[in-house]
C-alpha positions as CSV (number, residue, x, y, z in Angstrom):
1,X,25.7,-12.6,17.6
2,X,22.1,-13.9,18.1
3,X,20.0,-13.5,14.1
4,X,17.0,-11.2,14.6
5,X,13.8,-13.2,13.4
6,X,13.1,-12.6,9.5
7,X,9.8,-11.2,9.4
8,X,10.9,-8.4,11.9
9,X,13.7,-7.5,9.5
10,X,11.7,-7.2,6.6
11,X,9.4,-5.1,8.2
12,X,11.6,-2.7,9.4
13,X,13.5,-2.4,6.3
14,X,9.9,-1.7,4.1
15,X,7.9,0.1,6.4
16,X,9.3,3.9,5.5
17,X,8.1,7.0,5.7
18,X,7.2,6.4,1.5
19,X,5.2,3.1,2.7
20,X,3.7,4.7,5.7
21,X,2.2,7.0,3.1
22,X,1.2,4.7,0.9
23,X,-0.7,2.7,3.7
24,X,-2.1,6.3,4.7
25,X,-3.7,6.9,1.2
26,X,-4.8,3.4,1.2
27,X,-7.0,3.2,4.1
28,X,-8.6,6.6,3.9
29,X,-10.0,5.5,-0.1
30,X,-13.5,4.1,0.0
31,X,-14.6,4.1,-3.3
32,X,-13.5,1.0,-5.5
33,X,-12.8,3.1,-8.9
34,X,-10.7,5.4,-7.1
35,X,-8.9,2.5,-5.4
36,X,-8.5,0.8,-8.7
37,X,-7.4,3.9,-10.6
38,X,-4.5,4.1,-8.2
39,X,-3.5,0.6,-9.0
40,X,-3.3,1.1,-12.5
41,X,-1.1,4.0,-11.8
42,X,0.9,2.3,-9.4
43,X,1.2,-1.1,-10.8
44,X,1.1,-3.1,-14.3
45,X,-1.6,-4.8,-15.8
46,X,0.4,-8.4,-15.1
47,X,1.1,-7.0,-11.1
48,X,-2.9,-6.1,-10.8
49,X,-3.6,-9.8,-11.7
50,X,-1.3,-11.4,-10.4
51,X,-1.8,-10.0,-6.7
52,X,-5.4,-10.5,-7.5
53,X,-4.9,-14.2,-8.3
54,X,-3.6,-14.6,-4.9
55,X,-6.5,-13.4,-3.2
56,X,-8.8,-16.1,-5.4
57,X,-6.0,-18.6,-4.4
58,X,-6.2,-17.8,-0.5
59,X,-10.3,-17.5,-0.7
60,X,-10.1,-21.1,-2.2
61,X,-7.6,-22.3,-0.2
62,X,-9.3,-21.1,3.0
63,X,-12.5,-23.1,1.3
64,X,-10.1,-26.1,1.7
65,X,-9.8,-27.2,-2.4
66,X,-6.9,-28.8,-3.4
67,X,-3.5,-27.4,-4.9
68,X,-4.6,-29.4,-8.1
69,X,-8.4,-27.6,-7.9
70,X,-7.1,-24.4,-7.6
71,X,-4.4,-24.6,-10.3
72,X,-7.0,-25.4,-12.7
73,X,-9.7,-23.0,-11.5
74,X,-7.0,-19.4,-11.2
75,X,-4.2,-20.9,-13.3
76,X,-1.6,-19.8,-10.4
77,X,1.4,-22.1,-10.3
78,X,2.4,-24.5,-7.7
79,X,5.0,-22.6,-6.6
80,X,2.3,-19.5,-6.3
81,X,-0.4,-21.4,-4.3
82,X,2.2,-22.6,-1.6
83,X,3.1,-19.0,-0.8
84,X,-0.2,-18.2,-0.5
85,X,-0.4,-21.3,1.9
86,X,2.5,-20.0,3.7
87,X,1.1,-16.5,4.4
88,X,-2.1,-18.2,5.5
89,X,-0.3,-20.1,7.9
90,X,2.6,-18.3,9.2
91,X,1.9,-14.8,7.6
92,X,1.1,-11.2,9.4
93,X,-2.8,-11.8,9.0
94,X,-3.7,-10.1,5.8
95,X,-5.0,-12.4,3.7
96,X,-7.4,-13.5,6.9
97,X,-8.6,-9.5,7.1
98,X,-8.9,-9.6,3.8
99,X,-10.8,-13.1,3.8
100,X,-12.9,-11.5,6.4
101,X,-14.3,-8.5,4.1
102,X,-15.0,-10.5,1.3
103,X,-17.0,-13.1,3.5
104,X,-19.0,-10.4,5.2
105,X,-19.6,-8.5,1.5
106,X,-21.3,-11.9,0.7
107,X,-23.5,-12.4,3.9
């Protein structure tokens, strides 16, 4: 029996009704406190960072620094910086969108 790709798998197996709303609330919020306010409810302290710290690590990444450089400048690990790699290469196109934002919030 022929293995159904990964990536397909995991999305079907997370994207639920209880995501699906998620991602609902999530797009229709415009105001950053709000937004943040339902982080802190929904995540910890440690989880807001962390995620966080990969978007510093794929903005520096995309700038082209080194693992080394941006080990020193976010403190992510390794281990951290080549998932973010990963998902820059191979991922579902999130952190680019997201790249995308943050370079037109600067222009």
């Amino acid at each position: 029996m022929a293995e159904k790709p990964k990536g397909q798998d995991v999305r079907a197996d997370i994207r639920k009704p209880e995501v699906e709303d998620l991602l609902c609330v999530l797009a229709q919020l415009d105001d950053a406190d709000t937004i943040f306010a339902l982080l802190e409810d929904l995540f910890t302290i440690r989880e807001i960072r962390e995620t966080s710290q990969r978007l510093a690590v794929a903005r520096l990444l995309d700038q082209g620094l080194s693992y080394a450089a941006i080990e020193a400048q976010t403190g992510a690990s390794a281990t951290t910086i080549a998932r973010v790699s990963k998902c820059l290469t191979y991922g579902s196109g999130g952190y680019e969108a997201a790249l995308d934002i943050l370079e037109s919030q600067e222009s």
